[in-house]
C-alpha positions in Angstrom: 0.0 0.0 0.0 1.2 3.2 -0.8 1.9 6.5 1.6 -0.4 9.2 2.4 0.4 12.5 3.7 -2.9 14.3 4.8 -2.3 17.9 5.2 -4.0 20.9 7.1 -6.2 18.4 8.9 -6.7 20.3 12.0 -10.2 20.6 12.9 -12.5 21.4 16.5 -11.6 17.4 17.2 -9.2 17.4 19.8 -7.9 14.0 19.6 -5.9 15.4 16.8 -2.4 17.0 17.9 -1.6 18.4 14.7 -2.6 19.7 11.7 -0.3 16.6 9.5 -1.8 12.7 9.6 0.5 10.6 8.0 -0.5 7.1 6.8 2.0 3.8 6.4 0.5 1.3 4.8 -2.8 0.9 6.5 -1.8 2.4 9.9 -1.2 5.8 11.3 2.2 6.8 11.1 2.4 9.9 12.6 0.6 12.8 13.7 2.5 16.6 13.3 2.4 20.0 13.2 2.8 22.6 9.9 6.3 23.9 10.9 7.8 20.0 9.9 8.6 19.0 6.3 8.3 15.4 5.3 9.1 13.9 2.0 5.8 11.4 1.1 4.4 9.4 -2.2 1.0 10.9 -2.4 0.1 14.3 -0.3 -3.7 15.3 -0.2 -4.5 19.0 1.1 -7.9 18.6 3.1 -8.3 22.4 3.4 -9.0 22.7 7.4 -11.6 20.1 6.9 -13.2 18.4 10.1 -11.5 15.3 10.7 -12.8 12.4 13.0 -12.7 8.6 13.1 -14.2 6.3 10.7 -17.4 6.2 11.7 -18.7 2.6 13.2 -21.9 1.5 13.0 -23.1 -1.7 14.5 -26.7 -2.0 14.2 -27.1 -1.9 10.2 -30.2 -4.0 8.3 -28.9 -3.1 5.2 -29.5 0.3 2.9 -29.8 1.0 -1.1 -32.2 -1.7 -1.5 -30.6 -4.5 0.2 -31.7 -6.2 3.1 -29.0 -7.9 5.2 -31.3 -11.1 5.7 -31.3 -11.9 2.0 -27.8 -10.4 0.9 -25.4 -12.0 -1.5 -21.4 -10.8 -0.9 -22.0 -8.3 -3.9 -25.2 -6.4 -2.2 -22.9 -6.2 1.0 -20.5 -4.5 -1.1 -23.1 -2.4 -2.5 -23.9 -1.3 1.1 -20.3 -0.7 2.1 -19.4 1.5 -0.9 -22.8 3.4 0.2 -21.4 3.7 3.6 -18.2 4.8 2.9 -20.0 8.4 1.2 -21.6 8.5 4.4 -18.4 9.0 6.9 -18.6 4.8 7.9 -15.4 2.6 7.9 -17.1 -0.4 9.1 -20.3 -2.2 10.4 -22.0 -5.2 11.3 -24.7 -6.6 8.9 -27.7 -7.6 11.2 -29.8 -9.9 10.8 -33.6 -10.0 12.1 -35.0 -13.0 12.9 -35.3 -16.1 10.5 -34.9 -19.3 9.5 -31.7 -21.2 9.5 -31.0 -21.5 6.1 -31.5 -18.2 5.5 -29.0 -17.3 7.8 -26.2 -20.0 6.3 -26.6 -18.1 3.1 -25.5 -14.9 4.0 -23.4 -16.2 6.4 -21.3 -17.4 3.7 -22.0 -14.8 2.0 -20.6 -11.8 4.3 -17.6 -14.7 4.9 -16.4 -14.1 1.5 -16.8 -10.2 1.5 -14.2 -10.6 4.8 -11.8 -13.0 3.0 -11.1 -10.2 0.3 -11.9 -6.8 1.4 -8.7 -6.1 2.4 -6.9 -7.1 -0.6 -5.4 -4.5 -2.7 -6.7 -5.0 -5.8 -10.3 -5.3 -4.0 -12.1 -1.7 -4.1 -11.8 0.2 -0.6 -15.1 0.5 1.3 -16.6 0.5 4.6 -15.2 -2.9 6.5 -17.7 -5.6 7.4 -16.1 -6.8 11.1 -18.8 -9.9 11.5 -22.5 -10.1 12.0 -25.4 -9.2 14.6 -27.8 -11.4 15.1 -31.0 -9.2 16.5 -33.7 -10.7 18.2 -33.6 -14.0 17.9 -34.2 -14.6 21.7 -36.5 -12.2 21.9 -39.3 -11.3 24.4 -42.7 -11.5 22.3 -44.3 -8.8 23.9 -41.7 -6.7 23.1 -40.8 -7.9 19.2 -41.1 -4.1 17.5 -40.9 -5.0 14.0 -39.1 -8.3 14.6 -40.5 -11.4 13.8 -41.8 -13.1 16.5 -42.2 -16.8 14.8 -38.9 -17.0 14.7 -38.0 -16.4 18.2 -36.2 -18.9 20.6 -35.8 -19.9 24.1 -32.6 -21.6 25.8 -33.9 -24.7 27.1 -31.6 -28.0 25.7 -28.7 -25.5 25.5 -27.9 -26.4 22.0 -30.1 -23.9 19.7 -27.3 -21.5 20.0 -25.7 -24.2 17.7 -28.7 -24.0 15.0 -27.4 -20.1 14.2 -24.2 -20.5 12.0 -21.0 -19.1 12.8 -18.5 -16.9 10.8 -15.3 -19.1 9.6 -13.1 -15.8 9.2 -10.6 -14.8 11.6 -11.5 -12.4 14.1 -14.9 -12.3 13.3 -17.4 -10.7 15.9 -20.5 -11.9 16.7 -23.0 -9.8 18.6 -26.5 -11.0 19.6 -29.4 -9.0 20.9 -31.0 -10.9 23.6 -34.2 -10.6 26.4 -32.7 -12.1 29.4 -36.2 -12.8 30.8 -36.4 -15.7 28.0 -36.6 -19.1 29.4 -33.1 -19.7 30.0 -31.3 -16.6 29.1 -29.4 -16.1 31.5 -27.2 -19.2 31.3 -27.2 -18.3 27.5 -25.6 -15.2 28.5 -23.3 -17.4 30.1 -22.7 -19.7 27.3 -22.4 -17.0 24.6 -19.6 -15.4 26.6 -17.7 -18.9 26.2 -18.0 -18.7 22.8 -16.5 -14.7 22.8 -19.8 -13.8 21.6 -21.1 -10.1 22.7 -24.5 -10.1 24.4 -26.9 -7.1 24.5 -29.7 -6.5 26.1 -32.6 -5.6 24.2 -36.3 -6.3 22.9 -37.0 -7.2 26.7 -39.3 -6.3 29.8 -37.1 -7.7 32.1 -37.2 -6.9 35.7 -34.2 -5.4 37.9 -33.4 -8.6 39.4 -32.8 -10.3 35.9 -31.0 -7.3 34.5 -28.7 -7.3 37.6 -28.5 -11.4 36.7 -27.9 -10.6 33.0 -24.8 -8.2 33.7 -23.3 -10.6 36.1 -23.4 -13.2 33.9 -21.6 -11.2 31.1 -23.9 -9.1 29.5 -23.1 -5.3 29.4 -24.3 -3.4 26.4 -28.3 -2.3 25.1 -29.6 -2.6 22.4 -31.5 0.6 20.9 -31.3 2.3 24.3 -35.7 3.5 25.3 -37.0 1.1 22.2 -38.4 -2.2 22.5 -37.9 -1.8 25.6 -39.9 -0.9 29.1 -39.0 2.7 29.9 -38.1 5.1 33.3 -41.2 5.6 35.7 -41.1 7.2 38.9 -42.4 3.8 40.8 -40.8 1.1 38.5 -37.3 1.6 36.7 -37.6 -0.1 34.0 -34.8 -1.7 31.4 -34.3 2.2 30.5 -33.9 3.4 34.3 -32.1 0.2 34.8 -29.3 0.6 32.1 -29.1 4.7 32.5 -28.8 3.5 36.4 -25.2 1.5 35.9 -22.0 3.1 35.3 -21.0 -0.1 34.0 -23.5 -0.4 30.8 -23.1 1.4 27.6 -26.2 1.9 25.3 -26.5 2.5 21.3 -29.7 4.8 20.4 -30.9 6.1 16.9 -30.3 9.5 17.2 -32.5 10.0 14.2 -35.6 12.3 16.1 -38.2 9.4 15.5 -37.2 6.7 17.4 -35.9 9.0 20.0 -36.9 12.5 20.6 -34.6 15.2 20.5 -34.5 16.3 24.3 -34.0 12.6 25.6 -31.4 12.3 23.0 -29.4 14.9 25.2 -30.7 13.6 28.2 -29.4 9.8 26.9 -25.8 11.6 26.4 -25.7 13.6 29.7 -26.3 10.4 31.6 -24.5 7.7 30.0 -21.6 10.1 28.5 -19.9 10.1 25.2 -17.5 6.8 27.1 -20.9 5.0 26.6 -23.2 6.0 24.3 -22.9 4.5 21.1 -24.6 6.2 17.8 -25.8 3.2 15.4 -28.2 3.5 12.5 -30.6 0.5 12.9 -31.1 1.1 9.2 -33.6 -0.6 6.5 -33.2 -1.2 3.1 -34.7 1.6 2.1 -32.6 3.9 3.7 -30.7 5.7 0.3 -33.9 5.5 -1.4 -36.0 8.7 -0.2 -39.8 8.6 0.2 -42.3 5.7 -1.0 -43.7 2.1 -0.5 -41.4 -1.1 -0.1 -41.4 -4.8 0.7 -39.3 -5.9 4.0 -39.3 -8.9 5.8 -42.6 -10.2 3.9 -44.2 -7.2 4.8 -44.7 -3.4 3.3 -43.6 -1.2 5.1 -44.0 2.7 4.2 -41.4 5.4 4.4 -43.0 9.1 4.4 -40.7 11.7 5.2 -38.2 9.9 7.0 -40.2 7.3 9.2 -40.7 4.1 8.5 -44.2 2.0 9.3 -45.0 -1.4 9.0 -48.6 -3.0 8.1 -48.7 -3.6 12.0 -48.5 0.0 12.8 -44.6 -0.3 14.2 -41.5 1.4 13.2 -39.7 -0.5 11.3 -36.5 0.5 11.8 -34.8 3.4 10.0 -33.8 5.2 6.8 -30.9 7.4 8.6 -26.8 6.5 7.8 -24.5 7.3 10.9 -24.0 10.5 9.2 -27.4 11.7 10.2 -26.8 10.1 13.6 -23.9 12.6 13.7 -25.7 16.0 12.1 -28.6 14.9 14.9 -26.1 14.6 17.7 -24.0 17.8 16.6 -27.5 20.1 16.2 -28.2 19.5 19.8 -24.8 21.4 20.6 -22.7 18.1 21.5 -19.1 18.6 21.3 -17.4 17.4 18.2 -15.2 15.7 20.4 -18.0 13.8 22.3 -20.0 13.4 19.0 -17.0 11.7 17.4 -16.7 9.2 20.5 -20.1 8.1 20.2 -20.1 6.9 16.2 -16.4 6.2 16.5 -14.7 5.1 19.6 -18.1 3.6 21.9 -18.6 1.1 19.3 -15.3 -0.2 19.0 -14.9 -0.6 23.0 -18.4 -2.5 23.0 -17.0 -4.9 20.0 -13.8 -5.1 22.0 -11.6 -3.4 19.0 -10.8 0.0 20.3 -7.3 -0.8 20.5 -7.4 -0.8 16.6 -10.2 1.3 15.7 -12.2 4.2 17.3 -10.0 7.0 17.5 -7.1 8.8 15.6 -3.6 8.0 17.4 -0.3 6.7 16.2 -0.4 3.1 15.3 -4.1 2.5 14.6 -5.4 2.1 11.7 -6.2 4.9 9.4 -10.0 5.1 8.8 -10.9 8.2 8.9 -13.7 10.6 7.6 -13.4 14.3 6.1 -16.2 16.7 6.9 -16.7 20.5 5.9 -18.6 22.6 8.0 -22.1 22.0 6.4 -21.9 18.3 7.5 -20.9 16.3 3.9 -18.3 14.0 3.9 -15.7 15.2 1.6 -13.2 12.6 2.2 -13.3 8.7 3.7 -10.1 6.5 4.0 -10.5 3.0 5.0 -7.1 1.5 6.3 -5.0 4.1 4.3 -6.9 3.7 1.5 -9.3 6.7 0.0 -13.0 5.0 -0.5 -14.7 8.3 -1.0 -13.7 11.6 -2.4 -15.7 14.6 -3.3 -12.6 16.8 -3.2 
């Protein structure tokens, strides 16, 4: 891979020291100031553009028409080269519930998109780091737009072997889980054997399970207020509960629908930008604008922005990480703290901040360019420029 020299990169994000980001290979090399000269292969002026982390987004059903649960390896490179002109460096395809063989085919499928995308000759675009499974031991009474046939309990302790596994290296798996289920919590257990990630979500669990849940290894939420019980003055609730420990980090659509503006700000105030983490929880639709689509062997309808199902639920979104971002920054959030959430929280709950996350000397250089407006004018995926509209 060749050398990168980014130039005049300082920006309001003060993770960065200097104004100078130089890339090796796929890493960051260095970070410097204007007043030092350094001989490089390729230099790219960025103009005092905002610079920040590749943005990481781990609750993604898919976007420009393709839907995770039916995706060959080509429609999951569609969806990366999409998110790459949005700001995101990598994600986790995520499925909603279904059958098995369903789930083997794009399991295979997203296998192969990790077993090249790397590869020089292979076209840069947002990484795919492994797969989320959402849902699929679910409480019913709390399915959203999920698909409740599909759900399963934990009672032989084997039908965590009936959802397929990645074969690449370093793959993550991350499941979305009601502890309430019968036998969740020793499936909390079990999946922490298998280094899988457990989080806490489509659930009315009470505080004595949730307290269970986290002791037995599970420490993240999914979609922080949604599908969820909420805060009351005389009962907690999974919302009150996880806003209540120190110790749990929540992801939440900052897109206005799922979550209103005010307890957006209230989410961040409590849980701070160490544990907050932005994610899109987009639909296929989501690149498409406006209009009437099929999902999950129902229509759902998207009419300025908000999605609706044939049930009357939301169905997730049609917002990119971006938006998550614009959202986040429009409420008066720190770049800084903004950056954290869609950058460095994800990568500490999928255990990778060491790599990914932030911009320092020796991580890898996935970063995103944007002016003052908001656009991305510039994303590099492990030294590599994926997006340019410079």
């Amino acid at each position: 891979m060749k050398n990168i020299l980014l130039k005049n990169a300082v920006s309001d994000n003060r993770e960065i020291a200097g104004d100078s980001i130089l890339i090796e290979d796929n890493r960051i090399a260095k970070i410097f100031g204007a007043d030092e000269s350094f001989q490089i292969g390729e230099t790219i002026d960025l103009n005092k553009l905002q610079v920040y982390a590749g943005f990481i987004d781990i609750h993604n059903h898919g976007a420009v028409g393709v839907d995770v649960n039916t995706a060959t390896a080509d429609d999951l490179r569609k969806v990366s080269r999409f998110l790459a002109t949005e700001g995101v460096t990598a994600w986790l395809p995520t499925f909603v519930p279904d059958r098995a063989e369903n789930y083997r085919k794009v399991i295979d499928a997203i296998d192969e998109v990790m077993a090249t995308q790397d590869d020089e000759q292979s076209e840069p675009a947002a990484r795919v780091l492994g797969v989320h499974y959402e849902g699929v031991f679910a409480n019913e009474k709390m399915c959203g737009a999920l698909r409740p046939e599909f759900f399963k309990t934990f009672i032989n302790g084997d039908e965590i072997d009936e959802i397929p596994m990645l074969k690449a290296t370093n793959a993550i798996h991350l499941t979305t889980l009601a502890p309430e289920i019968e036998g969740g919590i020793e499936l909390i257990k079990e999946l922490k054997k298998r280094n899988w990630i457990a989080s806490i979500g489509h659930t009315r669990a009470d505080v004595e399970t949730l307290n269970k849940a986290f002791e037995a290894g599970a420490s993240h939420i999914t979609h922080l207020f949604n599908a969820m019980t909420g805060v009351h003055h005389r009962e907690v609730g999974v919302a009150g509960w996880a806003l209540g420990n120190e110790e749990i980090s929540c992801e939440i659509i900052a897109d206005g629908i799922h979550v209103a503006p005010p307890m957006l700000k209230f989410a961040y105030r409590n849980k701070t930008a160490m544990n907050l983490a932005l994610v899109s929880d987009s639909v296929a639709p989501t690149g498409l604008g406006d209009g009437d689509f099929e999902l999950w062997n129902e229509k759902i309808s998207v009419i300025n922005g908000k999605t609706r199902n044939e049930r009357g639920s939301i169905a997730g979104s049609v917002i990119t990480m971006l938006d998550a971002v614009k959202m986040m920054l429009s409420l008066g959030i720190a770049p800084e703290e903004v950056s954290r959430m869609a950058s460095f929280v994800p990568a500490k709950v999928l255990g990778i901040e060491k790599d990914y996350g932030t911009i320092e000397t020796g991580k890898r250089a996935d970063l995103v360019a944007m002016d003052k407006a908001g656009n991305v004018r510039m994303t590099i995926v492990g030294g590599r420029v994926a997006f340019t509209d410079m």
